[in-house]
N, C-alpha and C positions, 0 to 999 in steps of 0.2 A: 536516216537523215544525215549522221555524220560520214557518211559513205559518201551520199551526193555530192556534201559539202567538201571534202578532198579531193573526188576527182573532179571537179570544179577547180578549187582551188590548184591541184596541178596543171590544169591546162590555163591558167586565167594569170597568177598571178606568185605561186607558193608563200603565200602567208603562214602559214601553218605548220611545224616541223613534222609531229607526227600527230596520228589521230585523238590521243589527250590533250594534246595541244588545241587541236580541232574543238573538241567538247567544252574545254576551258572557258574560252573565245565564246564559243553559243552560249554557252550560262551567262557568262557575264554581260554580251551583249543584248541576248535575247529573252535570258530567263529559261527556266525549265522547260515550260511551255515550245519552246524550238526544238527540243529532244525528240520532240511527241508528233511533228510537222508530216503529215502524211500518212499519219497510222490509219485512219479510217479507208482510205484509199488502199493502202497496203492490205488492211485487212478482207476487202476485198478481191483483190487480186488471189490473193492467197484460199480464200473460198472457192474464186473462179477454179481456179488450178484446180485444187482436190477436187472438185466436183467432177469436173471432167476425165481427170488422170483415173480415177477409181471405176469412172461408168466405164470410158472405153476398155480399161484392162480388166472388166469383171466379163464384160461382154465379151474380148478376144481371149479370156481363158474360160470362158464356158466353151468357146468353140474349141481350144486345144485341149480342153477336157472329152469334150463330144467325140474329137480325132482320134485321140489315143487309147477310147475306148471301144472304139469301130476300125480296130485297127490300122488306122492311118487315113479315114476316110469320115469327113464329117459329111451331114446329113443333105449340103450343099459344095461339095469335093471343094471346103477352102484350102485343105490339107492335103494337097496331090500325091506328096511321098512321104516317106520315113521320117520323121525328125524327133530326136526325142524333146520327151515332155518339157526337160529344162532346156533347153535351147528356146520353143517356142516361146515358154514362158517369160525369158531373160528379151525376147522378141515384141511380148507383147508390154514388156514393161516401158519399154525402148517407144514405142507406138506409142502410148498410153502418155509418156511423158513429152514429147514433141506435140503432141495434139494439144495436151493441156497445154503448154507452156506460145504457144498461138494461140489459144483462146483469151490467154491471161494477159496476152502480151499489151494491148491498147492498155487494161490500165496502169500492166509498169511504167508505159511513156507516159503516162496523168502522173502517176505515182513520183517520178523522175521530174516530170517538169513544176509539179507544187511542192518537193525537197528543195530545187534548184532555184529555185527565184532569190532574186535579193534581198530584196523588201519584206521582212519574215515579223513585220509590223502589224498591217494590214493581215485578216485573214482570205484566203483567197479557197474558194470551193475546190472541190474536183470538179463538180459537173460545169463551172465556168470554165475550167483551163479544157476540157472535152471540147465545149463548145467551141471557143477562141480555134483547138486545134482541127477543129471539123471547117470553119469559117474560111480559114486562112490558108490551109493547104489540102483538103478535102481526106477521104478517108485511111489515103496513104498515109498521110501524119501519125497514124495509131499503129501503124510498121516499121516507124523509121527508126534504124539498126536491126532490124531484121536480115540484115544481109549480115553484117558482124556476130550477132547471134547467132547463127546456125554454123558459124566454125567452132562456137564455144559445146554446142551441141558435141 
């Protein structure tokens, strides 16, 4: 939350000297209660990821298991030549982590936009700010920074 709230505040207005600063300011303005602004959101995002990062790199290292033990050749040639085992593996972590990290990606942007709001009075759902962002700009809304993203990749 106090993450959103800085890079906010540096593009908006710099109220804030540094991030203690930042939290100071929430306490005092909002209460403890604004520390906490998006965890259930967050927490799922973070479910979605591991759920995903784990199945596809369990799944693309059984198949670089399969490879290296047929040497070099799984049982549907996904492994056409030589590569050792750590390379594939550092391969399919790489896979594993990009896949997840799209899947998760719509509800960082819930996640980001119910941090970001101003009004931290009101409680405002996830599933309302989904909806609003489904409504207003249709499904692209749950990718935008996704171009910025994938340089950070």
């Amino acid at each position: 939350f106090v993450k959103v709230q800085m890079q906010l505040d540096n593009v908006s207005g710099k109220r804030f000297r540094n991030t203690l600063d930042c939290a100071r300011w929430q306490l005092r303005e909002h209460g403890l209660r604004a520390l906490y602004t998006g965890t259930s959101v967050n927490c799922l995002r973070e479910i979605a990821f591991g759920s995903v990062y784990f199945s596809v790199y369990e799944v693309l290292r059984s198949q670089v298991i399969a490879a290296s033990s047929s040497g070099g050749k799984a049982s549907s040639d996904v492994v056409p030549v030589r590569i050792s085992t750590v390379a594939l593996t550092a391969i399919a972590g790489g896979i594993s982590g990009v896949s997840a990290w799209f899947a998760s990606f719509p509800l960082d942007v819930i996640k980001t936009h119910v941090q970001g709001r101003a009004n931290l009075t009101q409680r405002l759902p996830m599933t309302e700010v989904g909806r609003h962002l489904l409504a207003s700009r249709g499904l692209a809304a749950f990718y935008s920074g996704l171009g910025v993203w994938r340089y950070w990749c």
